[in-house]
C-alpha positions, 0 to 999 in steps of 0.5 A: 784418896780417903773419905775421912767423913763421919757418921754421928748416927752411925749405921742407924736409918730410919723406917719408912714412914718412920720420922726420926729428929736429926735436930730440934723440929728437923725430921730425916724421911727415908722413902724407898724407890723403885731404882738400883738406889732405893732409897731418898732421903727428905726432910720435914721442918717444924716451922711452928704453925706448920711444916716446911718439907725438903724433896717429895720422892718419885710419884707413884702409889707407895710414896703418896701412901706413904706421904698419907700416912705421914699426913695422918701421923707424925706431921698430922694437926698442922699443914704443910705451907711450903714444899722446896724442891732441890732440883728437878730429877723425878726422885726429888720433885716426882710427888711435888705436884700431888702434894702440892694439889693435896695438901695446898702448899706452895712449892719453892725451887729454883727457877732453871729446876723448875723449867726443867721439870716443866720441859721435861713433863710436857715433852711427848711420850717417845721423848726420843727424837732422831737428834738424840738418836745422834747425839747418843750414836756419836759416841760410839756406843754400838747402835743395836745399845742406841736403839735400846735407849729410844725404846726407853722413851720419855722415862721422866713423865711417869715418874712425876706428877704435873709440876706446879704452874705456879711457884716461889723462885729461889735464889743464891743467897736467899735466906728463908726463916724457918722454926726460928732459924735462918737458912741460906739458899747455896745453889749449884751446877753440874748436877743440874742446872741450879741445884739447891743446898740450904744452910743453917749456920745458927742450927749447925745443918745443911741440907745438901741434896744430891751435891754432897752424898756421903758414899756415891757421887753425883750423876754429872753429864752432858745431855742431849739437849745441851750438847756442848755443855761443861757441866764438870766445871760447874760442878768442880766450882761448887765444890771449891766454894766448900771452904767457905761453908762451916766444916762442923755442920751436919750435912743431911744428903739426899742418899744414904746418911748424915754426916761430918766431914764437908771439907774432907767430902769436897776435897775427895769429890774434887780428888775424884774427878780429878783422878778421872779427868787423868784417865780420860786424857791418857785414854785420849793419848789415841784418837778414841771415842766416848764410849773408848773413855766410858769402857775406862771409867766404867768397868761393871756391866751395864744395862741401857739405862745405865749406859746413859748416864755413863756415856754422859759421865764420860762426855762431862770429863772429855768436855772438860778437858776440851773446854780447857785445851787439853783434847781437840775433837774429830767428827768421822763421816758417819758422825761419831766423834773422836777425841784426841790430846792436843799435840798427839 
């Protein structure tokens, strides 16, 4: 597979607190983050009589120091009307509400991203009742590594500031007027329930979140609270909507840099999961668990949080496969789940 995507900026990033102009009244923030990846990459757009701002970072002391110091800088003199929130993961919406508190802004999401990070917020702090001890020990995964996650607990709520009760719904198809340009609200799934992308034909941007990263791809799994879900198919549908989408624009991602190349980047992600999809069925040639398929995908060592989400990674490529026929599934009397081809 290559990624034949290209780097107008070269190796260039911005310092944080930093602004750098990617296209007339468009402003690339880079904010770090207290993850493996340490970095989020929002966006402020001059909307003339104020600023309309794309992702917050996570809520902690550094990145609201960091949003005064923008505050009292670069985007001083005019206000911030209205902050638009990707998708409801803490690195993207985690100071939405803060900023919204101090700067009077109004917040615009989609509605499934809101509820999402309202759920999450409110839940109690453990976040981790017997059910998801079972989801997770169905897997597989050895149950001294479960009971690790449960010490994890609820590790959304410290990380985001009580989302706003109120917001503005964004659709797909939208269009929002913004410094003189149209942008078109694309929405997608697999990532989260109804992420949200903005596309400027007429300014020759479109911001892509966390759906179209240049280096990594994104966290597509299967959760505890929709077990059944097959949220690869979503996102493989998104992708192949790419065609339609003008190959020459700048895509500005939510990690690492801007870039060109949006056919070739789709065609990779989907040559991607396609690959995978491969060896989580030749894995499945025997009767194997999650975490049979997880150790195939996932060859690095992992800690318990990283775990999570390779254990949900690997039910998102079994979960397409069973949605499509191609593996059935068994359930042992202690309750883990094997997966085996249909036919074997």
């Amino acid at each position: 597979m290559q990624n034949d995507i290209d780097y107008p900026l070269g190796d260039f990033t911005p310092n944080e607190g930093e602004p750098t102009e990617l296209a007339p009244g468009v402003l690339w923030l880079r904010f770090s983050l207290p993850f493996a990846l340490d970095h989020i990459n929002l966006y402020a757009l001059d909307d003339g009589d104020g600023w309309v701002l794309v992702d917050c970072g996570v809520s902690n002391a550094h990145s609201q120091g960091t949003w005064e110091t923008l505050l009292a800088g670069p985007l001083a003199g005019r206000p911030v009307k209205r902050i638009i929130v990707t998708h409801f993961h803490p690195d993207h919406i985690g100071s939405a509400g803060w900023l919204v508190e101090r700067t009077g802004a109004d917040l615009a999401m989609s509605r499934l991203e809101w509820e999402k990070a309202q759920e999450l917020h409110s839940k109690a702090e453990s976040g981790f009742s017997d059910e998801v001890w079972r989801f997770y020990a169905s897997t597989g995964i050895a149950s001294d590594f479960v009971d690790k996650l449960r010490d994890l607990g609820n590790i959304y709520r410290p990380q985001v500031s009580p989302p706003p009760a109120n917001y503005q719904c964004l659709s797909d198809g939208d269009v929002l007027q913004i410094g003189g340009n149209n942008w078109r609200v694309i929405t997608g799934a697999g990532h989260s329930p109804e992420h949200v992308c903005l596309l400027s034909e007429e300014a020759g941007l479109m911001i892509g979140g966390d759906m179209l990263l240049p280096r990594i791809t994104p966290i597509i799994g299967v959760w505890e609270d929709d077990p059944t879900s097959d949220p690869l198919a979503d996102y493989i549908s998104f992708l192949r909507r790419a065609k339609d989408w003008p190959d020459g624009v700048l895509i500005l991602p939510s990690h690492n840099r801007p870039y060109h190349g949006l056919h070739a980047r789709a065609r990779y992600l989907l040559a991607h999961h396609d690959e995978r999809l491969g060896v989580t069925l030749e894995t499945c040639a025997e009767p194997s668990t999650a975490h049979d398929v997880m150790l195939r995908l996932f060859t690095r060592e992992l800690d318990a949080h990283s775990v999570r989400f390779a254990a949900s990674e690997s039910l998102a490529h079994i979960h397409r496969l069973l949605h499509a026929g191609s593996l059935q599934r068994s359930t042992a009397s202690n309750g883990i789940h094997r997966y085996a081809q249909v036919g074997a």
